[in-house]
N, C-alpha and C positions, 0 to 999 in steps of 0.2 A: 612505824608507830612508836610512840613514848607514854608514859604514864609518869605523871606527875602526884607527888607527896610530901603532905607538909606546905608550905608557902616559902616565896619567894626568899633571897635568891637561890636559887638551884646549887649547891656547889657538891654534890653529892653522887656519882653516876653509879649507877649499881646495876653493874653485866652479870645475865643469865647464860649458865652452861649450855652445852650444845652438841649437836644439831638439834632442833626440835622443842628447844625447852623453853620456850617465848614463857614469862608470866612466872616460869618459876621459883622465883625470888619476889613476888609480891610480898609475901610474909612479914619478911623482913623490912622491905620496902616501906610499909605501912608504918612498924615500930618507929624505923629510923626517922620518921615523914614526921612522927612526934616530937621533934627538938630541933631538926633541920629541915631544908629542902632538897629532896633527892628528887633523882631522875632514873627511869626505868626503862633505858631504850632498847628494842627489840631487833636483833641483826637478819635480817634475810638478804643477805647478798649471799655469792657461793667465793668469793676468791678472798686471800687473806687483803688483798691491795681494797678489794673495792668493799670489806667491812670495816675496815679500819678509817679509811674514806666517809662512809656513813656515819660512823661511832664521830668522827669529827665536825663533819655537819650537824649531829644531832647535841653534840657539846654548844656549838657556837650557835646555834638556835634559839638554846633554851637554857643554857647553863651562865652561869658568874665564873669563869677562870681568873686561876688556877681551879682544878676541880679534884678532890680526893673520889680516886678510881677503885670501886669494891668488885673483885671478880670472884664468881663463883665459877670452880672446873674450865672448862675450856674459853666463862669469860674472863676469870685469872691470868690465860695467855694472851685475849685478845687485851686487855689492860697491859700489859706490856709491852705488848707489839706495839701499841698508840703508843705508849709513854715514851717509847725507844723513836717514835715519828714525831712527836709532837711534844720533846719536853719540857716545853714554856707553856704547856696549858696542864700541866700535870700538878697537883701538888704532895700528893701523896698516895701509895698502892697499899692496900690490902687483899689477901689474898685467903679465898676461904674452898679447901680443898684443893689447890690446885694439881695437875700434873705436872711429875718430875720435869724440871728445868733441862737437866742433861742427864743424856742414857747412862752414865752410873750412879746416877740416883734412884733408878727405876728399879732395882733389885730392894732397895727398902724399902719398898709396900709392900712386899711380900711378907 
């Protein structure tokens, strides 16, 4: 599933954290839907291969690449993990929340 906001072209993808959290980044979705076209795609796959897989089917579906990739929590990693597969359809990461990159970073949330 995707949810589309704002009008055409799409170049805007905005990943929801996870497991479980489908939808929850509409909020923001909406605001941003006001000045661009974002896209709000929904991951249920279970392995990192075969969401990152879908996250690129649902780019080249519905999106204008290059696309600026916003992730919220564990969609911040999946935003990387594509960017790091796929970085000719990337244009730029934003990252809102995400988790530590590497295990000694992980001491400064504390």
């Amino acid at each position: 599933m995707i949810r589309k906001y704002g009008k055409e072209p799409f170049q805007i993808v905005f990943l929801h954290g996870g497991p479980g959290t489908a939808g929850s980044v509409a909020a923001p979705c909406r605001e941003l839907g006001r000045y661009a076209g974002v896209l709000e795609p929904w991951q249920s796959k279970y392995s990192i291969f075969e969401l990152t897989e879908q996250l690129d089917r649902q780019i080249h579906d519905f999106a204008l690449c290059p696309v600026t990739l916003i992730g919220h929590s564990w969609g911040a990693w999946l935003s990387l993990l594509y960017a790091a597969a796929y970085p000719q359809n990337v244009k730029a990461l934003i990252w809102i929340g995400c988790p530590p990159l590497e295990e000694n970073d992980a001491p400064l949330l504390l």
